[in-house]
C-alpha positions in Angstrom: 15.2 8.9 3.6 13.3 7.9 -0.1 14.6 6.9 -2.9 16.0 9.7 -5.5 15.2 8.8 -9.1 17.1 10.4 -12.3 15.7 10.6 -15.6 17.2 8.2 -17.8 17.3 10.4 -21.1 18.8 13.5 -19.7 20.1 12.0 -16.4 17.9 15.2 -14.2 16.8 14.7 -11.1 12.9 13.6 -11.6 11.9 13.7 -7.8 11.5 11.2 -4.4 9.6 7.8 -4.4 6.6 8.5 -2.0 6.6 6.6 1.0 3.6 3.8 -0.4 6.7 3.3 -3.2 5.0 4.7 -6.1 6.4 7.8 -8.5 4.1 9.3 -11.6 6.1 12.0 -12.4 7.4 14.1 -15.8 10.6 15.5 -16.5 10.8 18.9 -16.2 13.6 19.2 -19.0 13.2 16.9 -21.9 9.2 16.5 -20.8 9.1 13.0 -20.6 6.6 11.0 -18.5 7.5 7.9 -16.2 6.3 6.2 -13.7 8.5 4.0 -11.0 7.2 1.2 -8.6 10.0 0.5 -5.3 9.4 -2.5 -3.2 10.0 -5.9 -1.8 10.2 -8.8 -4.4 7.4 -11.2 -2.4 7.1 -13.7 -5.8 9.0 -14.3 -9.0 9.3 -16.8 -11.7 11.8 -16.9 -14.9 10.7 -19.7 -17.6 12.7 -20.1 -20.9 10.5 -20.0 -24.0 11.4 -21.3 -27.1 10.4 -19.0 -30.1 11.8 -21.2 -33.1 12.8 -24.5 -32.5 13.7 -27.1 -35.7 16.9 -29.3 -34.6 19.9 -28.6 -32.5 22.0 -28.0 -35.7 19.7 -25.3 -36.6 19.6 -22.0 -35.3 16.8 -21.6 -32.6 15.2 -18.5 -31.0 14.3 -17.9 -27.5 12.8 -15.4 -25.0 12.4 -15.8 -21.0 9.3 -14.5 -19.4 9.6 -13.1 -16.2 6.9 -12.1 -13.9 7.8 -10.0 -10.8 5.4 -10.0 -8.0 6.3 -6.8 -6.0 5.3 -5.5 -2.7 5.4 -1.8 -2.1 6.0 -0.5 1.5 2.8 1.1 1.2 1.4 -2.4 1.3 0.0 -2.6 -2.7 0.9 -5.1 -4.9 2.2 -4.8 -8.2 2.7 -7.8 -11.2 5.3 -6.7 -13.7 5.0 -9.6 -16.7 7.8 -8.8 -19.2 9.8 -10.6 -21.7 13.2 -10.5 -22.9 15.3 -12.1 -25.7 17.3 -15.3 -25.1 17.7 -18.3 -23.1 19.6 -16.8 -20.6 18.6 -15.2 -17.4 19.9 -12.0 -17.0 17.9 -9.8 -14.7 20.0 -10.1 -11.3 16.7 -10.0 -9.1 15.8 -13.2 -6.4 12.6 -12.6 -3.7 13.3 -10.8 -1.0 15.0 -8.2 -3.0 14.6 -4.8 -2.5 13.9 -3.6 -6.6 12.9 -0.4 -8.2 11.6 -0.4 -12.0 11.4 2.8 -13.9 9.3 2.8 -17.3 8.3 5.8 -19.6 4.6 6.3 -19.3 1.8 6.4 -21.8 -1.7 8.0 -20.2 -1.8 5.4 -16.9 0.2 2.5 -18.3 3.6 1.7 -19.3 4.8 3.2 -22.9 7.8 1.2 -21.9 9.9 -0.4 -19.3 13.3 0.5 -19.2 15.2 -0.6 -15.8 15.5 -2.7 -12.8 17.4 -1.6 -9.7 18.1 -4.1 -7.0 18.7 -2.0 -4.2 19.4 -4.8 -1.7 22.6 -6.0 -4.0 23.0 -2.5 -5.5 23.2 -4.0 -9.0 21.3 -2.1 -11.7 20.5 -3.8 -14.7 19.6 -1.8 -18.0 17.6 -3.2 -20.5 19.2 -3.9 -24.3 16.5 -2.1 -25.6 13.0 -0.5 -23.7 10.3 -3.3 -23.6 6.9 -1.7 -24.7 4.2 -2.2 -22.8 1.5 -4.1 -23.9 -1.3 -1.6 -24.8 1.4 0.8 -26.5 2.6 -2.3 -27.9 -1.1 -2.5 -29.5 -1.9 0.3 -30.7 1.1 0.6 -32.7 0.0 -3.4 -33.9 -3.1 -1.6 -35.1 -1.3 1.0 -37.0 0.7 -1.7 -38.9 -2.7 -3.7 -39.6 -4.1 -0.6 -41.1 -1.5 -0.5 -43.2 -1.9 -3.3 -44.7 -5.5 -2.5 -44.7 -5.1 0.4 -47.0 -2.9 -1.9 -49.3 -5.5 -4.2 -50.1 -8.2 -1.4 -50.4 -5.6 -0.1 -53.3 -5.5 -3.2 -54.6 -1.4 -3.2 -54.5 -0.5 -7.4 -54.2 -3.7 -8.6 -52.8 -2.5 -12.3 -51.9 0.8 -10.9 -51.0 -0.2 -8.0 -49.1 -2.5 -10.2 -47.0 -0.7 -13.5 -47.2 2.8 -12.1 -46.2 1.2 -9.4 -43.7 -0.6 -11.5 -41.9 2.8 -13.5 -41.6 4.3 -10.9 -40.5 2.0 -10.0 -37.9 1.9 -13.5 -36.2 5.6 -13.5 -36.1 5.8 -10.2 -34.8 3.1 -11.0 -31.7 4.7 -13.8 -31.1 8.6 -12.6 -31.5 8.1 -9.2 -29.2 8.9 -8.6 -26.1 6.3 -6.7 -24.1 5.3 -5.4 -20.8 2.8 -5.2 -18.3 2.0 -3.7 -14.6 -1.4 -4.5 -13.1 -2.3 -4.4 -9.3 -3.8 -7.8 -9.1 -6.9 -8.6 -6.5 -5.4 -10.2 -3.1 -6.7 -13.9 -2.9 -6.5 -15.5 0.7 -5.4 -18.3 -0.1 -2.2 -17.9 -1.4 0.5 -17.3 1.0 2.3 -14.2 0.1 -1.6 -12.6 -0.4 -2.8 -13.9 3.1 0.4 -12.3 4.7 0.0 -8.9 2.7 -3.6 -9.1 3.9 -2.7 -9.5 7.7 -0.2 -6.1 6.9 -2.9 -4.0 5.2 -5.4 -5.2 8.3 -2.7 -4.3 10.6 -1.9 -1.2 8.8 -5.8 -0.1 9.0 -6.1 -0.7 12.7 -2.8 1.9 13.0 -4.6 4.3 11.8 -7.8 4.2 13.5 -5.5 3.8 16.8 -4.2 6.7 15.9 -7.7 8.9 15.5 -8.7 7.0 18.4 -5.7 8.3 20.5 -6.6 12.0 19.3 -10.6 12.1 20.0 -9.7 10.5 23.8 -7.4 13.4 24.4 -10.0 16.1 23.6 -12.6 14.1 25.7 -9.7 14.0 28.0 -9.9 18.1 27.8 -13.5 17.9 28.1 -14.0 15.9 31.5 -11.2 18.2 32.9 -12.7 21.0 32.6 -16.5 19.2 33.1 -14.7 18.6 36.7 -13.9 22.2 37.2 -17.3 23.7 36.5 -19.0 20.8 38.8 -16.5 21.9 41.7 -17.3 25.3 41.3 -21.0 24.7 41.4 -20.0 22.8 44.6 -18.5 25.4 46.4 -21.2 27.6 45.5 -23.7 25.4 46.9 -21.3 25.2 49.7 -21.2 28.5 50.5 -24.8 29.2 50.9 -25.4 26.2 52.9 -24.5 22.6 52.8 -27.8 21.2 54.5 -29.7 23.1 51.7 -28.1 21.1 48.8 -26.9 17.5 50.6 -28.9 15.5 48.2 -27.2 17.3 45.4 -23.8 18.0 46.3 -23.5 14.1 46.6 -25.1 14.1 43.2 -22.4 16.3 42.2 -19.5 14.0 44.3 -20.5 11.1 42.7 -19.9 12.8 39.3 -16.5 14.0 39.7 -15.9 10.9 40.9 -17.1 8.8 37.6 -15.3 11.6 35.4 -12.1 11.1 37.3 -12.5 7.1 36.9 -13.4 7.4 33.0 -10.5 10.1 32.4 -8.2 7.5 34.2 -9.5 5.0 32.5 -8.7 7.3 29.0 -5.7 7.8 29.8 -4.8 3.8 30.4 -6.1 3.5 27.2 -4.3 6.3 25.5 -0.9 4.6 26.9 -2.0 1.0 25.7 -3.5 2.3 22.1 0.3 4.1 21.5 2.2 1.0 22.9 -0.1 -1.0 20.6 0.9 0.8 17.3 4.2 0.3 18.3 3.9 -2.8 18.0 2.5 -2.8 14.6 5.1 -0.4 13.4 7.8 -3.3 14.2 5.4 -5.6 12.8 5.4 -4.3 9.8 8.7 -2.7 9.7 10.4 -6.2 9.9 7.5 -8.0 7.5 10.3 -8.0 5.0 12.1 -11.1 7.5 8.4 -13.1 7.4 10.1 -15.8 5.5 12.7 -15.8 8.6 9.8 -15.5 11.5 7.4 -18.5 11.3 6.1 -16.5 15.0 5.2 -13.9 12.4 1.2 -15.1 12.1 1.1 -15.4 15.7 2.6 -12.5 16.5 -0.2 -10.7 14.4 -3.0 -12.7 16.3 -1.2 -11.4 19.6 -2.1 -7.6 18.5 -5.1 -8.6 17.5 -6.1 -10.5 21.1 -4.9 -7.0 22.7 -7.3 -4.8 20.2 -9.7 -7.1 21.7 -9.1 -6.7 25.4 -8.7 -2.6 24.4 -12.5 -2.6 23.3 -13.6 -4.5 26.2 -12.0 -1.3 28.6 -13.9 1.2 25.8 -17.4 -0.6 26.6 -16.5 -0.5 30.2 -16.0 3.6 29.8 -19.3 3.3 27.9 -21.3 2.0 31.0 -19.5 4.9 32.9 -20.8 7.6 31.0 -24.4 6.2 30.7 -23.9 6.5 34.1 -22.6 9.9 34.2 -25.7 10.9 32.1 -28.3 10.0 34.0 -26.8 12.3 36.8 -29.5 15.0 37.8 -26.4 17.7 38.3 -24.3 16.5 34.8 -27.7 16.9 32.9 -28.5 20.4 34.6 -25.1 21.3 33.3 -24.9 19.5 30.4 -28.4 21.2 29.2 -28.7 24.3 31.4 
């Protein structure tokens, strides 16, 4: 069952979180766009920043930056870096966590973020006010710089158009709270990367498993009925004489014999392929307990080891084949 999402300005439905954890989606009713990221919480840090600082008798102005590294189940990563006012941490959010953000959307990046569900507590925590993203954040910067632009090119307070404006705009970049979602590159050599790198190699192999499973059935189908036309040729050959067509008929034996060994062979490998994504389905089902499975590495390398001994039977049913190809009676067949 996915997640149901509600849009925050007139509280309608907006639609399901896709299985990878990702929603683009706009609101039907008051035609706003947002976008929602659902995942685990695989890396976080909250450090207090201090915005204005003269003496403790003096007032003083923080923010805390956040950045919120977050694994979707489709095995993408997301980095949320946001801001807020204050010293205090507020956002109720610890890795491991289960979290959803929902932000209003501006083209393909955030306009501005406006909550954060913890799904694994069930608390919900709402923003005081949106948090722009960064390249909204900009352009509406730019707007203010023309501004002042045009008041200089009027020549309205030169000095204190420029001096105070340009003031005003330091403050302001440094002073407001912005947001930003990017999918960072995967580097092996950090931990939570390296492990997220095993999923997505895992999560690969599943699905050419899967294709795999699929195109051995139909060959499956094929050396079947192969067998069927070889008999029949048999008995034909049969009927007319067996001393005529000894030389071929065990031609013909020896074929059946091979197809039967390869579609046994198949289907051992059909079982063993299905058995094997099993295994990476609970693999990656439970990847959110990693921290709690320090077997989890080696469990990985144990799949892997069996992918390896899989391939070994598929060159073996290669060999057959090349076999079964140079048969006089599978060519005639095959070809004739």
């Amino acid at each position: 069952m996915y997640l149901s999402v509600n849009c925050p300005r007139c509280d309608r439905a907006l639609g399901q979180i896709s299985p990878d954890g990702l929603l683009q989606i706009q609101c039907s009713s008051c035609r706003q766009n947002y976008g929602a990221v659902y995942g685990k919480l695989s890396g976080w840090s909250s450090q207090p920043e201090a915005m204005l600082y003269l003496s403790d008798q003096l007032p003083s102005f923080y923010k805390r930056r956040y950045q919120f590294r977050i694994t979707t189940p489709g095995r993408s990563l997301r980095l949320l870096k946001f801001s807020t006012p204050g010293l205090q941490d507020q956002i109720p959010v610890r890795p491991g966590d289960k979290i959803l953000i929902l932000y209003s959307t501006c083209g393909s990046g955030i306009k501005k973020l406006l909550t954060i569900n913890n799904h694994s507590t069930g608390q919900k925590y709402h923003l005081p006010s949106p948090i722009p993203g960064l390249g909204y954040l900009l352009a509406t910067r730019g707007s203010a710089s023309l501004a002042i632009a045009l008041g200089v090119a009027t020549g309205a307070g030169v000095v204190a158009t420029t001096g105070l404006g340009a003031i005003a705009l330091l403050m302001y970049s440094r002073l407001v709270d912005t947001a930003e979602l990017t999918s960072p590159d995967l580097k092996p050599d950090v931990p939570g990367d390296a492990r997220l790198m095993s999923e997505l190699e895992l999560a690969d192999q599943k699905v050419i498993l899967t294709r795999r499973i699929e195109q051995l059935r139909h060959e499956g189908y094929a050396h079947r009925d192969f067998i069927k036309r070889l008999t029949a040729l048999k008995e034909k050959m049969l009927s007319v004489g067996a001393a005529l067509y000894t030389t071929r008929i065990a031609r013909i034996d020896r074929a059946i014999k091979l197809l039967k060994q390869r579609i046994n062979q198949d289907r051992h490998l059909i079982n063993q392929y299905a058995q094997t994504i099993r295994m990476i389905e609970i693999e990656l089902e439970a990847s959110y307990l990693a921290e709690q499975l320090p077997e989890a590495d080696d469990f990985t390398s144990t799949i892997m080891g069996k992918l390896d001994e899989l391939k070994a039977i598929e060159a073996r049913n290669r060999n057959l084949w090349l076999e079964l190809e140079a048969n006089e009676e599978v060519r005639r067949l095959s070809f004739g």
